[in-house]
N, C-alpha and C positions, 0 to 999 in steps of 0.2 A: 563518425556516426552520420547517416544520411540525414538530413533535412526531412521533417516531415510536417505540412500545415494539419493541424487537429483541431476541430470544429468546435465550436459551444454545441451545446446540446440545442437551443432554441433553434440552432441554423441544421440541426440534422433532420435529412428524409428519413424519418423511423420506419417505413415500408421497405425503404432500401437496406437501412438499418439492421433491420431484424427479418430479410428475406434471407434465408439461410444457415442464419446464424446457431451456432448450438451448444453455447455458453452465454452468458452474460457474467462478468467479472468486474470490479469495485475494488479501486482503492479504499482505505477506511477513514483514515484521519481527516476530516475535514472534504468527505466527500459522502460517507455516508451518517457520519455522528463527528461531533466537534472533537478536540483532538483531547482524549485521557477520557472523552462521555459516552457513557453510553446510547445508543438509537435514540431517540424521539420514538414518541408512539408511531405517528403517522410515516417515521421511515421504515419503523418496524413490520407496520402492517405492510405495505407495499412489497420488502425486503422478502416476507417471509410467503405472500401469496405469491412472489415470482417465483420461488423454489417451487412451489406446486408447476409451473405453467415448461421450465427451462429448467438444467442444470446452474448454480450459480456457484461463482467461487468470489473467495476476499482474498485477496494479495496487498500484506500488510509489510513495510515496514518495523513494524512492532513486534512485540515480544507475543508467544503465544497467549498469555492471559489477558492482554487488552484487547484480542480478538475475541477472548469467551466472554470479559465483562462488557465489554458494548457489543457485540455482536450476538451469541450463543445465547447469552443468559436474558438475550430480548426478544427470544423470535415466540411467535402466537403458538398456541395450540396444533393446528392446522398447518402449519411450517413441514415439506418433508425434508428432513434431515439428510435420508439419503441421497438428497440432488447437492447436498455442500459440500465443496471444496473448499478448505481452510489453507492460506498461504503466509502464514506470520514470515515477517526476520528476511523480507525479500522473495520466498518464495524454498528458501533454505530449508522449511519445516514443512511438511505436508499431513495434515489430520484429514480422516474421515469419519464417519458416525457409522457403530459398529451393531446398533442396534440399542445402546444400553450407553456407551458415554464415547467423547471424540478418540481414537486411536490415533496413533503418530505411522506414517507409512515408513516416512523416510526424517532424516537427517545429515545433514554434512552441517559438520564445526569444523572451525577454525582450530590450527594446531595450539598448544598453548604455550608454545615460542611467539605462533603471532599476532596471539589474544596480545598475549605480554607487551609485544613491541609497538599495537595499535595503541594501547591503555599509555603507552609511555611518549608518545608520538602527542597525541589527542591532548594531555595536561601541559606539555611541554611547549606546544604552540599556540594553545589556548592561551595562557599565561605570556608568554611573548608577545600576542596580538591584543592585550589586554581584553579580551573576551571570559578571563575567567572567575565568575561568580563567587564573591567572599561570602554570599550568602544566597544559597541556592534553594529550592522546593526539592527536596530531594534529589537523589541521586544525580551527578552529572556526567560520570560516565557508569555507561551499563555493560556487562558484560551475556549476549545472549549467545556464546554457547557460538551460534554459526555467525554473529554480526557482533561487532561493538557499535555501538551508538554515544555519543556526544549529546547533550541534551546542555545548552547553555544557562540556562538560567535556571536544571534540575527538571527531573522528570516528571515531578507534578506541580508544577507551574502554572496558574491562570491563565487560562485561555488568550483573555485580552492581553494582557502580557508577553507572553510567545505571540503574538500574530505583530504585535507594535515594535517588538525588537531589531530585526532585520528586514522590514517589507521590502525591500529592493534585492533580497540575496547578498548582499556583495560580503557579508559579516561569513557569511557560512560559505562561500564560495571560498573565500579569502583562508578560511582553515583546514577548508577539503583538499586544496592546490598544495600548501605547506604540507601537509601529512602526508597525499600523495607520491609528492619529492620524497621524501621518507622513506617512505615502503610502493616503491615502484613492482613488486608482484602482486600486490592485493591492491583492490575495488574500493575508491573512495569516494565517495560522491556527497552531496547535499540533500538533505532529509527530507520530513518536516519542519515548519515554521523559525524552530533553533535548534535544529540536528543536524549531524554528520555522521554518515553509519559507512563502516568498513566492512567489508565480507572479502571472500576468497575473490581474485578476478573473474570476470564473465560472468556471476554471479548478481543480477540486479532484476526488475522485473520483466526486462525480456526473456532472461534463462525463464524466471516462474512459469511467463505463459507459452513459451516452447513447451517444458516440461507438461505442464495443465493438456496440452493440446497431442502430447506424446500418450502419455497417461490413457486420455479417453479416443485416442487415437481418431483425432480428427487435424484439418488445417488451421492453422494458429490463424487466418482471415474470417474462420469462422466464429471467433471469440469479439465479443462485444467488448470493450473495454471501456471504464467512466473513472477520468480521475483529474484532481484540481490541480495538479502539480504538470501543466505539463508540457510546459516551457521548456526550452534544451535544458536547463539546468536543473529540470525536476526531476524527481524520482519516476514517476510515472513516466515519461518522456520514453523511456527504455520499451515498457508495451506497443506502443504505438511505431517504434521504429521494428521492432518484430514484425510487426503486419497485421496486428489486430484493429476490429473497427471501433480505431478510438473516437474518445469523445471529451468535452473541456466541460467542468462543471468550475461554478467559484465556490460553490459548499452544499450540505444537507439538502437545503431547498430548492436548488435546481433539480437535485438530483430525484427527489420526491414526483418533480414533475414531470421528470423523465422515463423513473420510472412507471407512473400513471402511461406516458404512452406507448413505452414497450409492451404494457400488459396489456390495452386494447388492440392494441397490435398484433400479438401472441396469442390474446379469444379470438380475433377474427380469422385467423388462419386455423384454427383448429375446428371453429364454427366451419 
């Protein structure tokens, strides 16, 4: 994978930024709403006036419903619908707004040979690496259909809790590498905060915003991309080696401000 430097957002020219641009795209967990919450007001309003201004898409890691409870089920009034692209589970899922509720366009799952063999891969090395939870917040592995997900300490776990577990990676890197070995045809990578999500290979959020960028048939340089992970070993990391203009947030509140200046950014060009 190429090397790529991705900016903080305070060090980006938003002129340059958003001259051209004809998407803006957002990871979700801890870039636009903390991980399992939904929006904040103030991300909401922002979130949902920029769908007025640009197309915007989420490309989630997550399962289709934690897109609609922090995301969908908080956008204003005034929000148009039909400028969202919804990208749950990697980019694996594709929903649009059909007038009346989200539509699914597309889908690819995993076979259920190799649901089976990630589910059995994921407990088996967990447990090995002593990572695995004898008392979890629910679920700790999930099965979505096109991704398995690993969730260490269960899927609805405390914020402050998943964020204090692993701050350095090396817990989740350490069981991404073991599973990998594993199942050397399918996509292992490092989550969120206590995750480890498997999909089909080639399948991470570069595929999404190729895809995103096939779709509305424009250049994938054209897409703005904002996300916290985006360290070689992040999830987001993948966007940014695609060719979109990435950008580094550490959470909500950068992103809040970012968004403020994309959106004077995007009045004065239209002004």
């Amino acid at each position: 994978m190429a090397v790529v430097s991705v900016p903080m957002w305070n060090d980006v020219d938003v002129d340059a930024l958003c001259s051209g641009a004809r998407v803006v795209a957002f990871d979700l967990d801890n870039t636009l709403a903390r991980s399992k919450k939904p929006m904040k007001d103030d991300m909401a309003e922002r979130f949902s006036l920029l769908t007025t201004l640009i197309p915007v898409a989420v490309v989630s890691g997550g399962k289709y419903a934690l897109v609609t409870s922090q995301i969908t089920d908080c956008l204003t009034a005034g929000a148009n619908r039909f400028h969202l692209h919804l990208m749950p589970t990697s980019g694996t899922r594709y929903y649009r707004w059909d007038g009346r509720d989200w539509e699914q366009v597309f889908a690819r799952d995993l076979s259920d040979e190799d649901r089976a063999k990630a589910i059995e891969s994921l407990e088996r090395n967990a447990k090995a690496q002593g990572i695995w939870s004898d008392a979890p917040w629910g679920e700790r592995i999930e099965d979505r259909g096109s991704q398995i997900t690993f969730s260490a300490l269960g899927q609805n776990a405390p914020v402050e809790a998943k964020e204090a577990w692993d701050p350095t990676n090396e817990k989740k890197n350490r069981l991404a590498q073991a599973v990998a070995d594993d199942l050397p045809h399918l996509a292992v990578r490092s989550g969120g905060s206590t995750s480890v999500d498997i999909s089909a290979r080639g399948i991470d959020k570069s595929f999404a915003v190729r895809e995103l960028a096939r779709i509305l048939d424009i250049d994938v340089h054209q897409i703005i991309f904002v996300g916290d992970r985006m360290d070689p070993d992040g999830n987001d990391y993948p966007a940014a080696v695609a060719g979109t203009r990435a950008v580094r947030v550490t959470g909500p509140a950068d992103t809040v401000m970012l968004c403020d200046d994309i959106i004077e950014c995007l009045r004065a060009q239209v002004g």
